[in-house]
C-alpha positions in Angstrom: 103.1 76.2 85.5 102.2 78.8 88.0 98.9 80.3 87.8 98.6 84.4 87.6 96.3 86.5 89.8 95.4 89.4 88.5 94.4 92.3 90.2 92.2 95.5 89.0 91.4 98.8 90.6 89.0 101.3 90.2 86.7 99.3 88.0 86.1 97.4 90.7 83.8 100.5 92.5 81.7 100.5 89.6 78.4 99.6 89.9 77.8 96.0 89.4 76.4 96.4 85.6 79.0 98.8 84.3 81.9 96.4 86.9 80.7 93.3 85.0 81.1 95.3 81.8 84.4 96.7 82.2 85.6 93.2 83.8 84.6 91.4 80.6 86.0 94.0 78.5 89.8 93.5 80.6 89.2 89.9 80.1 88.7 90.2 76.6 91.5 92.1 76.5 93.8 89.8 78.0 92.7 86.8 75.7 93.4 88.8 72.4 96.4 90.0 73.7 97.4 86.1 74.3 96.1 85.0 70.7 98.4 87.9 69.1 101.1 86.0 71.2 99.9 82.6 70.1 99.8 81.5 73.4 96.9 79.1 74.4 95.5 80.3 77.6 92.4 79.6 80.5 90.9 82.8 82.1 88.4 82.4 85.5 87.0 85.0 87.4 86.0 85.7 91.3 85.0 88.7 92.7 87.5 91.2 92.4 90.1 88.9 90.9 91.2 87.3 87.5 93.0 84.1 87.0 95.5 83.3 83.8 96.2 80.1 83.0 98.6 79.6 80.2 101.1 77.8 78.0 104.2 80.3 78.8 103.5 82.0 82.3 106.4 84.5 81.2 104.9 85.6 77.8 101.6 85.9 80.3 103.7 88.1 83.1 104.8 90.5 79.9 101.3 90.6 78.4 100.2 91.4 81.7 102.3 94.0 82.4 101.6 96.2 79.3 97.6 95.7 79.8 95.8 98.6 80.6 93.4 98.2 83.7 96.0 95.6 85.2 97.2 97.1 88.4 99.3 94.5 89.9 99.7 90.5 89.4 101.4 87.4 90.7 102.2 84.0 90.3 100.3 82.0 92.7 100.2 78.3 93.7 96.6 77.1 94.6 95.9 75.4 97.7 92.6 75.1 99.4 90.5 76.7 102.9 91.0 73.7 104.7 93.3 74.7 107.4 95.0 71.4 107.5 96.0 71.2 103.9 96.8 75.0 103.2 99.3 74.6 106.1 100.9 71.6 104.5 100.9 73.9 101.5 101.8 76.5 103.2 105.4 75.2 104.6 106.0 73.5 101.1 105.9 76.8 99.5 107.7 78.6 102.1 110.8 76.2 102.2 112.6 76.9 98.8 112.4 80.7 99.9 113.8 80.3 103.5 117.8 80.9 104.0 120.0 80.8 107.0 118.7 83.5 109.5 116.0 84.9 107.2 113.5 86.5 108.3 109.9 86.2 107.3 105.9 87.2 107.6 102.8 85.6 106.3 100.4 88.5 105.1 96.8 86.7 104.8 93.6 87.8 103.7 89.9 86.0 103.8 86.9 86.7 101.2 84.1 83.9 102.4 83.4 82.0 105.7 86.1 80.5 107.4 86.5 79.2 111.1 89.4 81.5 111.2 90.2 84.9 111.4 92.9 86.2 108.7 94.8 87.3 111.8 94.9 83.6 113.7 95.4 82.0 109.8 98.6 83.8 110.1 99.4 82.6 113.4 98.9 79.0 112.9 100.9 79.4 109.3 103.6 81.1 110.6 104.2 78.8 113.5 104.2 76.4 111.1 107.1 78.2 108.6 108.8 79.0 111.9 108.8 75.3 113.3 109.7 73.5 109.9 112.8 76.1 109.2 114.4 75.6 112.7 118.0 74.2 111.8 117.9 77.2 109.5 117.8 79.9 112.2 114.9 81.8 110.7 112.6 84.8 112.5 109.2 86.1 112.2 109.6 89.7 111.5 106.4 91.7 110.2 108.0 95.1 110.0 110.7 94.2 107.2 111.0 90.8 105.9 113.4 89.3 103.8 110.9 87.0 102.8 107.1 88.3 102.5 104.9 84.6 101.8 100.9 85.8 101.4 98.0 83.7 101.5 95.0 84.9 99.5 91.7 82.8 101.1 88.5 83.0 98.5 85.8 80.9 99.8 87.0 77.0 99.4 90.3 78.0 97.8 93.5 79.5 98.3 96.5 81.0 96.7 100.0 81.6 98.2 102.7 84.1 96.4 105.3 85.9 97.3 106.0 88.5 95.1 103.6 91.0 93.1 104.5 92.8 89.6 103.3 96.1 88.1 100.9 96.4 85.6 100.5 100.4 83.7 96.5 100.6 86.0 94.0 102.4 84.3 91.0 101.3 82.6 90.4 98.5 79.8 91.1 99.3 76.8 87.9 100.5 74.9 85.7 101.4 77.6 85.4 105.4 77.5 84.7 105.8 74.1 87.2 106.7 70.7 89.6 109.4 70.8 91.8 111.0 68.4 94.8 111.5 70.0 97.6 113.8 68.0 101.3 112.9 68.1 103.4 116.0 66.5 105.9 115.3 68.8 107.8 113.2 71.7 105.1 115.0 74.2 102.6 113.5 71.9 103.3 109.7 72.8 102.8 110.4 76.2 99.7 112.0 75.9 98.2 109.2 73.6 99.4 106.6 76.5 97.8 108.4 79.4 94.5 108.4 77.1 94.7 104.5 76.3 95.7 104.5 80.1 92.3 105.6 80.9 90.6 103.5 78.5 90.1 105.1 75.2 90.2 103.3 71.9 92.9 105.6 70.1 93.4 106.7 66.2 96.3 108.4 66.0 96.5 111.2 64.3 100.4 111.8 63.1 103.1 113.2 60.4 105.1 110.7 61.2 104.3 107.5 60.0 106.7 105.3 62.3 105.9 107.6 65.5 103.0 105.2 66.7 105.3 101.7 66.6 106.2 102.2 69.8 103.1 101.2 71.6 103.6 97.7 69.9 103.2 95.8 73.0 100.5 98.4 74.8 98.5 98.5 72.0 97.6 95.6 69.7 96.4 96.8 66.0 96.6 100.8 66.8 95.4 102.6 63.6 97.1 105.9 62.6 96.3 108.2 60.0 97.7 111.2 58.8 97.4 114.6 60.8 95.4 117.5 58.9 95.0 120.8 59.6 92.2 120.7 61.5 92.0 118.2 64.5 88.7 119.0 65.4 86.8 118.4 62.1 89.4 115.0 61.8 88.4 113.9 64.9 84.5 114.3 64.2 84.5 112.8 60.4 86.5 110.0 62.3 83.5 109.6 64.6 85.7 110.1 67.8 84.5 111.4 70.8 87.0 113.9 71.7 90.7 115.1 70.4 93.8 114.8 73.1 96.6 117.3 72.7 99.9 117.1 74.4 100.7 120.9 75.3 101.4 122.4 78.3 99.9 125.2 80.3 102.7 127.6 78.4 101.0 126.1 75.0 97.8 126.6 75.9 98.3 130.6 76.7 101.0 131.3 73.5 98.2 129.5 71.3 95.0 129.5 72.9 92.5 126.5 73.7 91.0 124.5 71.1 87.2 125.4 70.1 84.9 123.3 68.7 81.6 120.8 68.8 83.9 118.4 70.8 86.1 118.1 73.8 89.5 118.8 73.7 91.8 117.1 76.4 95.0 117.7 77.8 96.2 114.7 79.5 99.9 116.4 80.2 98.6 119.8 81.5 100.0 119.3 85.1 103.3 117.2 84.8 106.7 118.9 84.0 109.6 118.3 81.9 111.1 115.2 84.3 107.6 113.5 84.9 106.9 113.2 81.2 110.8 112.3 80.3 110.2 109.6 82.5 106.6 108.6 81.4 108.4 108.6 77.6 110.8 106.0 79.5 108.4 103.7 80.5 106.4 103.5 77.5 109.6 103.1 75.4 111.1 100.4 78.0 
């Protein structure tokens, strides 16, 4: 089974304490996520990376996609630096992808000491693809490929893929601190997402008792409770940090801002009706 490189974002330009931090925190994440899913898995880590290792690389690619802090992942077949070997590799990967008259670029990209550049590592690879696909007609073309192969160099290893998936971004869940977040209506899911999108734990705060099943998948074990009157005095007995609302600009003048001991948050303030109908599409997808 394929292993899956996973890729993260802005955590990464922490500083290395709070990185190592929020790294282990997306890791942990990942695992539980995996253990809800019964599937056995192996998680290493380089520098800016994350590796999955599992039972079912598909139930991985799913859990992967709904994990906050994931920006992007792919299914990678390990090689090593050696220049010899990862060109052998290199053409074994590539041929199952080739067709007649394709056309194709290797994107490659060092992290280590190498007696290559990433630029003549594409070269010599390419050449390679080019000479071993010859009956089949195929190109090089870097501007737009029908078939993109990269080659990921860390130090003594390597990893080839051809295709990367979406995760949501963000931040781990659980590393800015618990906020209420109130759902009174659709508006109110996507607000709760784009705080658990920036890496809030989350109690919902809700009438509607079946309102917070649809973050299932994006958030394992979400507690809810019931909405009172007051969502500042809720949200401090709950020991949260902060209370996120989902109204608009209009909202905000018709009713007036929140007051309080704690910060109130409006993560939909800027977005109109078709960017949040189409948020509420993703989450629900």
């Amino acid at each position: 089974m394929p292993t899956l490189l996973v890729r993260y974002g802005e955590l990464g330009l922490k500083s290395p304490s709070v990185r190592r931090r929020f790294e282990n925190a997306l890791v942990d994440d990942i695992r539980r996520r995996h253990a809800l899913a019964k599937v056995p898995c192996v998680i290493s880590m380089m520098r800016g990376r994350i590796f999955v290792d599992s039972d079912d690389w598909r139930i991985s690619c799913e859990i992967l996609s709904r994990t906050f802090g994931v920006v992007s992942y792919s299914p990678v077949t390990r090689s090593v630096s050696d220049l010899t070997q990862l060109t052998k590799d290199t053409v074994e990967f590539a041929r199952p992808l080739m067709f007649d008259g394709a056309s194709f670029a290797i994107r490659s990209r060092r992290s280590g000491n190498h007696p290559y550049t990433s630029q003549s590592l594409a070269e010599v690879l390419g050449a390679a693809v080019l000479k071993d696909n010859e009956p089949r007609q195929v190109r090089v073309s870097l501007g737009q490929p029908d078939v993109e192969i990269s080659v990921e160099v860390r130090d003594t290893q390597a990893f080839l893929f051809s295709s990367v998936l979406s995760g949501p971004g963000g931040m781990p869940l659980g590393t800015q601190g618990r906020m209420l977040c109130v759902i009174d209506d659709e508006r109110g899911v996507a607000s709760t997402w784009l705080m658990m999108k920036r890496g809030c734990s989350t109690l919902v705060a809700t009438k509607d008792s079946e309102m917070p099943s649809v973050f299932g998948k994006w958030y394992p074990n979400l507690k809810s409770v019931e909405l009172q009157k007051d969502p500042l005095r809720q949200a401090a007995e709950s020991e949260c940090i902060g209370v996120a609302l989902s109204w608009s600009l209009k909202d905000i003048e018709t009713k007036g801002a929140l007051k309080g001991n704690l910060p109130v948050f409006y993560p939909l303030i800027g977005m109109n009706d078709e960017e949040v109908a189409s948020l509420l599409e993703r989450i629900r997808a």
